[in-house]
C-alpha positions in Angstrom: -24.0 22.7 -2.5 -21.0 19.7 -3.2 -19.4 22.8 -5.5 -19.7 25.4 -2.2 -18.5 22.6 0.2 -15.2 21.9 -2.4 -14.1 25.8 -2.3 -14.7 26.1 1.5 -12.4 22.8 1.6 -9.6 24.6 -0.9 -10.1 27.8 0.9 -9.5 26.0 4.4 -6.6 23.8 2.9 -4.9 27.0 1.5 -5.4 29.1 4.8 -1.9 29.2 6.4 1.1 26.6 5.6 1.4 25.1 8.9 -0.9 23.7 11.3 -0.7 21.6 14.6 -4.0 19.5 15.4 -4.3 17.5 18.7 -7.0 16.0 20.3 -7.8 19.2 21.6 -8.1 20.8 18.7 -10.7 22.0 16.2 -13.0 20.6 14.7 -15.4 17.3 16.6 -14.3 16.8 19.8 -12.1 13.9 20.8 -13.2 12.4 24.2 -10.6 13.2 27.1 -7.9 10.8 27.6 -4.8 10.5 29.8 -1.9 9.8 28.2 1.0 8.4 30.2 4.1 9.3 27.9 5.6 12.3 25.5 3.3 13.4 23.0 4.1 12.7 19.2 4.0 14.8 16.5 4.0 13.3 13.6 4.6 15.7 10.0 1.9 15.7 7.1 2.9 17.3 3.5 0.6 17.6 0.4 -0.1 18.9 -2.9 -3.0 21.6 -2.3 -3.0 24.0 -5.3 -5.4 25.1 -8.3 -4.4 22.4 -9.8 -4.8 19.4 -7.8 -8.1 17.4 -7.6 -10.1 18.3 -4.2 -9.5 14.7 -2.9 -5.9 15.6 -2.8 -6.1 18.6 -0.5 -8.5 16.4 1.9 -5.0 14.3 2.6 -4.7 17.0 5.2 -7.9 16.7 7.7 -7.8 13.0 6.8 -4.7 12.5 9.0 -5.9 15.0 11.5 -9.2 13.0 11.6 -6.8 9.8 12.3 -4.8 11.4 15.0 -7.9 12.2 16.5 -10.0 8.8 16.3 -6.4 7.2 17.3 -6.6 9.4 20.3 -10.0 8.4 21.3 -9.0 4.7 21.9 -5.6 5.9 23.9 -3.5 6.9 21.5 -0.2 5.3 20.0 1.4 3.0 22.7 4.9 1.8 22.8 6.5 -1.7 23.9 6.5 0.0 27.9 2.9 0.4 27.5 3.2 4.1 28.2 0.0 5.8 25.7 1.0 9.0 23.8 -1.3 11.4 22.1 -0.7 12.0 18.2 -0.5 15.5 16.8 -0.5 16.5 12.7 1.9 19.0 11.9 0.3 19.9 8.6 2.5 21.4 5.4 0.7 22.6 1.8 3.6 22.4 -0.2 1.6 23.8 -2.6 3.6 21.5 -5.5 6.3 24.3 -5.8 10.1 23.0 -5.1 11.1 25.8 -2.4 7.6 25.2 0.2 8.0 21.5 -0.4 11.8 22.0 1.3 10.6 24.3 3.3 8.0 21.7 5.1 10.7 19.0 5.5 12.5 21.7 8.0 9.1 23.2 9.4 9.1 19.1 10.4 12.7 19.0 11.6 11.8 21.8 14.1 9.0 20.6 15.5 10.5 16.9 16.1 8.0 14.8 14.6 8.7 11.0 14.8 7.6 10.6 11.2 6.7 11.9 8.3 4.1 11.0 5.4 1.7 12.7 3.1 2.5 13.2 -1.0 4.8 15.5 -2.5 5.8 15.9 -6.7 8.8 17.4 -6.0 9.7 14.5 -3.1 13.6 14.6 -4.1 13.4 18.4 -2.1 11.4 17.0 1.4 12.9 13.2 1.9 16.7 14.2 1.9 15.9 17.2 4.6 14.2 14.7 6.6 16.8 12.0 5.9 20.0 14.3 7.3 17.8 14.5 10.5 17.0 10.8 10.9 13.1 10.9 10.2 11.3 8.8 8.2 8.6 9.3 5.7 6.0 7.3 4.8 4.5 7.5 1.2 1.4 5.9 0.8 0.8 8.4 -2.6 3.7 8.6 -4.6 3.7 11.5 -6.3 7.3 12.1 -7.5 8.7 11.3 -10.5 12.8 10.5 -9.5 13.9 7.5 -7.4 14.4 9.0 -4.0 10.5 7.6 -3.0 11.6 4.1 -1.8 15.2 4.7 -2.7 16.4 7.1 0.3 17.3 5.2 3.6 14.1 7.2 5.6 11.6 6.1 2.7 9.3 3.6 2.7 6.4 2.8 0.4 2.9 1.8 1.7 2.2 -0.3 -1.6 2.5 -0.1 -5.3 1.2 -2.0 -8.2 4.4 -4.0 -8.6 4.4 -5.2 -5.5 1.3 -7.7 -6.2 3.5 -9.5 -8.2 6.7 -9.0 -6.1 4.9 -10.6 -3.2 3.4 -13.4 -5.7 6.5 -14.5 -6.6 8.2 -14.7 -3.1 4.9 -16.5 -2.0 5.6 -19.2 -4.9 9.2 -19.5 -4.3 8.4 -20.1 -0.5 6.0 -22.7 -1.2 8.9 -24.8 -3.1 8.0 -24.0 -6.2 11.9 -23.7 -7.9 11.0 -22.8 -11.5 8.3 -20.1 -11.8 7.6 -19.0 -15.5 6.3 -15.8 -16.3 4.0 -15.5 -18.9 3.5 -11.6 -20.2 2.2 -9.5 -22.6 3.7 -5.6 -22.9 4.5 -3.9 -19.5 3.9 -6.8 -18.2 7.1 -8.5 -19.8 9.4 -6.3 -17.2 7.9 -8.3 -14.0 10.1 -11.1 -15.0 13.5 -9.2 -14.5 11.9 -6.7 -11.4 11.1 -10.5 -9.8 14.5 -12.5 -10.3 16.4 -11.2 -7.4 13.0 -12.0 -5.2 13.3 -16.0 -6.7 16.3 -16.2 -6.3 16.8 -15.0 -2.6 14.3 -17.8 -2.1 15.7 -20.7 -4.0 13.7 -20.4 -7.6 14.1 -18.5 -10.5 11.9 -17.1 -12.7 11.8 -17.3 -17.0 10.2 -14.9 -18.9 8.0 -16.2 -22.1 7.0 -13.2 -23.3 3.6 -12.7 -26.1 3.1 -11.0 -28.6 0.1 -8.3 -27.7 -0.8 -8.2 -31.7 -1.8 -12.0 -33.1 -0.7 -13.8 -29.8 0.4 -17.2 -30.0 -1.2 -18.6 -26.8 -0.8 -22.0 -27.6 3.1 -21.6 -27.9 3.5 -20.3 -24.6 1.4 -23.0 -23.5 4.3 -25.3 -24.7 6.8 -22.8 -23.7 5.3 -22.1 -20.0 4.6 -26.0 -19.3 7.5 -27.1 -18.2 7.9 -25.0 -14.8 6.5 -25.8 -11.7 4.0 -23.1 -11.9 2.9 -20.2 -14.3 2.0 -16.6 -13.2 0.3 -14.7 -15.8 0.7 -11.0 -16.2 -1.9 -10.0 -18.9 -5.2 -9.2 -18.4 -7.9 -11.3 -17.2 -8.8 -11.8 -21.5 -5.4 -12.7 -22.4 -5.2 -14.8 -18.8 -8.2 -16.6 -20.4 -6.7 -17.3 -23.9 -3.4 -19.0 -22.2 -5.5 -20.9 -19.9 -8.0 -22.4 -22.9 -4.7 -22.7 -24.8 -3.1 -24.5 -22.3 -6.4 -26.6 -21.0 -6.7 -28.2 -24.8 -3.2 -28.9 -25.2 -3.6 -30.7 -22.0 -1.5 -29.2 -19.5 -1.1 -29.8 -16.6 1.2 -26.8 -14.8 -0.4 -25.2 -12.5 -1.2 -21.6 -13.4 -1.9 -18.7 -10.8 -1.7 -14.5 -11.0 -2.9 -11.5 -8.5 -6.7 -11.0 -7.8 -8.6 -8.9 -10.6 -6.5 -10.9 -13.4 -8.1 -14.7 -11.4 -11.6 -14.0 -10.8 -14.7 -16.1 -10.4 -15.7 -16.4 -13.4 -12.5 -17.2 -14.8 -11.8 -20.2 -12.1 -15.5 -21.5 -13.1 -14.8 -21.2 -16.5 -11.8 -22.8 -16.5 -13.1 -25.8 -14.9 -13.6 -25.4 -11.6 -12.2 -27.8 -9.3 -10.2 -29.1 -12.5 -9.1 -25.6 -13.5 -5.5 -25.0 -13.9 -5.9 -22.0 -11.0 -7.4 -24.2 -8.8 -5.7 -24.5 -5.2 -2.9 -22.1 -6.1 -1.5 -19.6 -4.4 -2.4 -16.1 -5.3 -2.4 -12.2 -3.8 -5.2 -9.8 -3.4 -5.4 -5.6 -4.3 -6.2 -3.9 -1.0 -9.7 -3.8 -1.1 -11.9 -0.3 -1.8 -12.9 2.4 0.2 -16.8 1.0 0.7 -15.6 -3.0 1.3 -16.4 -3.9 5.2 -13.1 -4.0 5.9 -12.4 -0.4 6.1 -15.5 -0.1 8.9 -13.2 1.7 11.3 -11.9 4.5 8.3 -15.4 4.8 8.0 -16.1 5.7 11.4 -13.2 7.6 12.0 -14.6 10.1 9.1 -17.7 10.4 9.8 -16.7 11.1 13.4 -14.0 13.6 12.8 -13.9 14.3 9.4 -17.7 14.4 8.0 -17.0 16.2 4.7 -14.1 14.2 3.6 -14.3 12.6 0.5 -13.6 9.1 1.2 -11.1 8.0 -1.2 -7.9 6.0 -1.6 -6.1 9.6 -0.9 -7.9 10.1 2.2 -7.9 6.1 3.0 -4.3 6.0 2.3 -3.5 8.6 5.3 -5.5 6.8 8.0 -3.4 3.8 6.7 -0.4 5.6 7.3 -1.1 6.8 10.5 -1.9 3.5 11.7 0.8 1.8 10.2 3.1 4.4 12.3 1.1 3.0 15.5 2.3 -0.5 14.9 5.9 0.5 14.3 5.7 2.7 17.6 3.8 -0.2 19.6 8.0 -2.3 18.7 9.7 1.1 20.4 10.9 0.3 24.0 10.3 3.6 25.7 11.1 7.1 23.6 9.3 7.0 20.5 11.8 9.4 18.9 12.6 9.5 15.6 15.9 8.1 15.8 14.2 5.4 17.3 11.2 5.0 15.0 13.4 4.9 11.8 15.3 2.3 13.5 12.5 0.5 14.3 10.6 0.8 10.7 13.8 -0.8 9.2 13.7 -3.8 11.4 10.4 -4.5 10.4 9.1 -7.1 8.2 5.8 -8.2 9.2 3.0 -6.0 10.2 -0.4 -7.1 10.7 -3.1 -6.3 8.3 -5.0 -2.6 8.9 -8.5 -2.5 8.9 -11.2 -3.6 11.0 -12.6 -6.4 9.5 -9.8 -7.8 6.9 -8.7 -11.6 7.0 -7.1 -12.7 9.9 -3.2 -13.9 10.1 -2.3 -11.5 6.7 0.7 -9.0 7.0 2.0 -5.8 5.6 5.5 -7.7 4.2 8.3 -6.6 2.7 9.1 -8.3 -0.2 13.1 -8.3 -1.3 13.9 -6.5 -4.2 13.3 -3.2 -6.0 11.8 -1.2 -3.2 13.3 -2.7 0.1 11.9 -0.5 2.5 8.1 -1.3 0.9 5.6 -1.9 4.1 3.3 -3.9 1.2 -0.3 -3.1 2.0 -1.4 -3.9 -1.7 0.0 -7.5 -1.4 -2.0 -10.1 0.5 -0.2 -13.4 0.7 -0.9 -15.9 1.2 -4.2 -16.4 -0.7 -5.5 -19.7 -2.1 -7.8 -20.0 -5.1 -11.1 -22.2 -4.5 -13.5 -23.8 -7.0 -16.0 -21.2 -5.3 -14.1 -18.5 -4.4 -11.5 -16.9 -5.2 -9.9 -16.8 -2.1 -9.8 -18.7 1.2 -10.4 -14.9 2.6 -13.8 -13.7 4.0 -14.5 -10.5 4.7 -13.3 -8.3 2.0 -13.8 -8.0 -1.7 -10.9 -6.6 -4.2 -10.5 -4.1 -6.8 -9.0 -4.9 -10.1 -5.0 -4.4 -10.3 -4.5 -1.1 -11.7 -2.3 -0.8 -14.9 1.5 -1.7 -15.1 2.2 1.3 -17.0 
């Protein structure tokens, strides 16, 4: 049955290049609505091809499913409180270099305020879209050249980096004005990839890098103690080492890193209320598909999208096309895309997505390598209990994924 249901999925996905869903459209009904302003198109390109995992081609009626549980509640609203419906303009570029061009223009003509979706061969769609003033969000980077977060029109929705990006503006806000960085491997390059983030908040940040055969933990105890705070970036294992290390050498520096590295166990184990972590500052991984928080991704789904496999591909385009709500919701009247680009760049803060997440969090944009970065990954400001790992009910996390 599941292997039937994944061709009839490919087969749909592959059936014609472009599409236009509204809430009229196929597919589950959308209740009726009256919308008081233009409607809004907004573009969706993905990889759909032989060679792509199933979850990949779902991208597509994963936004149109969004569109149309967005509609249902009155659509995207701008600051003049006029309501407009949302339509998908869907593109397979089929991860060839020509159709992946070719969607960017299919875009262009039909005036979408924004763009998003996943595309390898990005450096061909985000320069089309950029000479005509559209944005494009990327919550799946899929590219391998620098024009994803680079180009003036493309913004990020989150990357790996930017746990510890956001960590160490969090620190550096909190007054903290020398922030060592203790790392193993990969992990060594957070150091540079953070200075300009320290230092455009008054701190700076020193690298004491170890060894990832026969570590010395004990050294970079010594090393690490003299800052104002410590951030690891190892694993939870080696987090453990440096933290005994530095617990029998009797140091006192506080010590904090992202959420999957600091754990329960590893507060507990480290003393609890006289652990080094304790009542530090930390950030959180956006938390899986099944967590509460994503109750209304759920629902949107299962109303409009039953078959979709609910995954951070398919999560990661409702995101989008709520994120692209909250932007519109700062637009005076026209939500064009002149407008919404301009918009998206005077950003900084939006409100965490999701129905049931923490209150007073934000989407931010931490300074530095990607500065057009609307950070869902990063959750700041986060502070690590005896009990609990974070002052944050609601939602669980996912371990940080790799560096590499």
């Amino acid at each position: 049955m599941r292997r039937k249901w994944l061709a009839a999925v490919a087969a749909a996905a592959l059936m014609g290049t472009v599409g236009v869903v509204t809430a009229g459209g196929s597919g589950a009904s959308t209740p009726k609505a009256s919308f008081t302003g233009s409607p809004i198109n907004i573009g969706l390109t993905y990889v759909c091809n032989a060679a792509q995992p199933p979850s990949v081609c779902e991208m597509a009626p994963s936004a149109q499913a969004a569109a149309k549980y967005f509609n249902s509640t009155g659509g995207a609203k701008t600051a003049d409180g006029k309501s407009h419906e949302l339509s998908v303009v869907v593109c397979n570029n089929e991860n060839d270099r020509t159709k992946t061009a070719d969607c960017g223009r299919q875009f262009v003509d039909a005036k979408v305020t924004f763009a998003t979706g996943g595309a390898v061969n990005a450096d061909e769609i985000v320069p089309v879209l950029g000479a005509a003033g559209i944005a494009y969000f990327n919550p799946t980077p899929l590219g391998t050249g620098t024009v994803e977060g680079g180009a003036d029109n493309s913004f990020l929705l989150g990357s790996t980096l930017s746990l510890f990006q956001g960590l160490v503006q969090q620190l550096a806000k909190a007054g903290n004005k020398e922030i060592a960085i203790v790392a193993q491997g990969a992990g060594t390059a957070i150091a540079g990839l953070t200075k300009k983030i320290a230092a455009d908040n008054g701190a700076q940040t020193t690298l004491v890098e170890v060894a990832q055969t026969n570590p010395n933990w004990a050294q970079a105890a010594e090393q690490a103690s003299s800052a104002d705070v410590i951030m690891t970036v190892a694993d939870k294992y080696g987090t453990k080492a440096f933290l005994d290390a530095a617990v029998a050498a009797g140091k006192k520096t506080p010590v904090t890193s992202v959420i999957g590295i600091v754990g329960d166990a590893l507060v507990q184990s480290t003393g609890g209320k006289d652990s080094p972590l304790f009542g530090q500052i930390s950030t959180g991984y956006f938390p899986p598909v099944p967590d509460k928080a994503w109750a209304d991704y759920r629902a949107a789904m299962k109303k409009y999208s039953p078959k979709t496999l609910q995954e951070p591909s398919s999560q990661s385009m409702f995101m989008s096309v709520q994120l692209g709500n909250e932007v519109i919701k700062t637009i005076a009247s026209d939500p064009s895309a002149a407008n919404f680009l301009t918009a998206a760049n005077a950003m900084t803060d939006i409100p965490t997505l999701g129905g049931k997440l923490p209150s007073g969090l934000s989407f931010q944009k931490p300074v530095g390598l990607y500065p057009r970065q609307f950070n869902n990954t990063f959750w700041g400001d986060l502070k690590i209990s005896a009990t609990q790992v974070v002052n944050a009910k609601g939602a669980s996390f996912l371990p940080v994924p790799a560096l590499s």
